[in-house]
C-alpha positions in Angstrom: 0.0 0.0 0.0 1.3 3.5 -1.0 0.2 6.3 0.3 -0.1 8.6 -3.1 -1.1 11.8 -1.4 2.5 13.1 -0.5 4.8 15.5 -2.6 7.9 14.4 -3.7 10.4 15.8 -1.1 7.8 16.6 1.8 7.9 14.0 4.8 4.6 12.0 5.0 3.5 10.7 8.5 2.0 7.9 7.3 3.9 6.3 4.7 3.2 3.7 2.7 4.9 0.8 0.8 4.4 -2.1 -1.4 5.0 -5.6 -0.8 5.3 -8.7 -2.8 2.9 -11.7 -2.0 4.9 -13.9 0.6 7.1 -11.1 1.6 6.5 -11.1 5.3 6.3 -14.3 7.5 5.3 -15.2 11.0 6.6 -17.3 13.9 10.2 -19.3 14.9 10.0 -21.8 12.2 9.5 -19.1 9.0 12.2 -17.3 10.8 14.6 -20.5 11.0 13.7 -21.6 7.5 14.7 -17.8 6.4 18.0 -18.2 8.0 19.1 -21.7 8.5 21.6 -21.5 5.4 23.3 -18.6 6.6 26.3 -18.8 8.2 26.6 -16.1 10.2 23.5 -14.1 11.3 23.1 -11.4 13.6 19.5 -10.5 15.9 19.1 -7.4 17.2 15.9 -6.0 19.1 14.4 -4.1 22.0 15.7 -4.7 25.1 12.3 -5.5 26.5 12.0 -8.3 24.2 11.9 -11.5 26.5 15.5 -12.9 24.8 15.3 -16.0 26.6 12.3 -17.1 25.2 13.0 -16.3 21.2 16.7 -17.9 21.6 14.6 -20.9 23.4 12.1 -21.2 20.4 14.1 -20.2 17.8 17.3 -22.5 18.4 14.6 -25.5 18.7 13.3 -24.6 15.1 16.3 -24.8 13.9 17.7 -28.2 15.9 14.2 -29.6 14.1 15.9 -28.5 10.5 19.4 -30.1 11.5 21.6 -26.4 12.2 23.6 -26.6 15.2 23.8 -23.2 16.2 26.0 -21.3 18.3 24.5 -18.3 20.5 26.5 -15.4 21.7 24.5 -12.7 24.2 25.7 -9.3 23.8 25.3 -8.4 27.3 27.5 -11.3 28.3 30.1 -10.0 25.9 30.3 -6.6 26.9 30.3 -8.0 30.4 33.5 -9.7 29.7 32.7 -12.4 27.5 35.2 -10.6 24.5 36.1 -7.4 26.0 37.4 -6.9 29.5 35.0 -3.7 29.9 31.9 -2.2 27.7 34.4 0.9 27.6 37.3 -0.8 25.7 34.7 -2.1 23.3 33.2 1.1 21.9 34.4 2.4 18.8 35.0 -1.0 18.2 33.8 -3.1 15.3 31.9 -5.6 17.4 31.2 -9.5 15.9 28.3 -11.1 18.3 27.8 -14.2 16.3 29.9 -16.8 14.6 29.4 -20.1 12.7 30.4 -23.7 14.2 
């Protein structure tokens, strides 16, 4: 859906766009099907996403289609996981997940 009523070059507060047919998908197992040939993907949110829960479901989707993955948090990294500080890793290019 596109929104036709804006001018070229003046911001629109509701703007519109369209989609293919099968663009979007829902749920842990579209999501592991999207990305289980990847080797190296990175998931980034909201921190009041409940983490736990989407690592839980999401690494048991993709244990059903045979990927092993491995998970890195980024709060345990900047804890001392890679970096001995969150200080000494800013400004740094920072790598949160890696391939088995």
């Amino acid at each position: 859906m596109q929104n036709s009523s804006s001018c070229s070059g003046q911001y629109n507060i509701y703007p519109g766009f369209s989609l293919e047919e099968g663009v979007i998908a829902a749920g842990y197992v579209a999501l592991a099907e999207c990305i289980a040939h990847h080797p190296m993907v990175i998931i980034d949110g909201y921190g009041g996403v409940n983490w736990q829960a989407c690592h839980e479901f999401l690494n048991q989707a993709l244990i059903e289609r045979g990927v092993r993955a491995r998970w890195i948090d980024v709060q345990s990294a900047l804890s001392g996981g890679f970096c001995p500080s969150p200080e000494a890793c800013l400004g740094r290019k920072r790598h949160y997940c890696t391939p088995i």
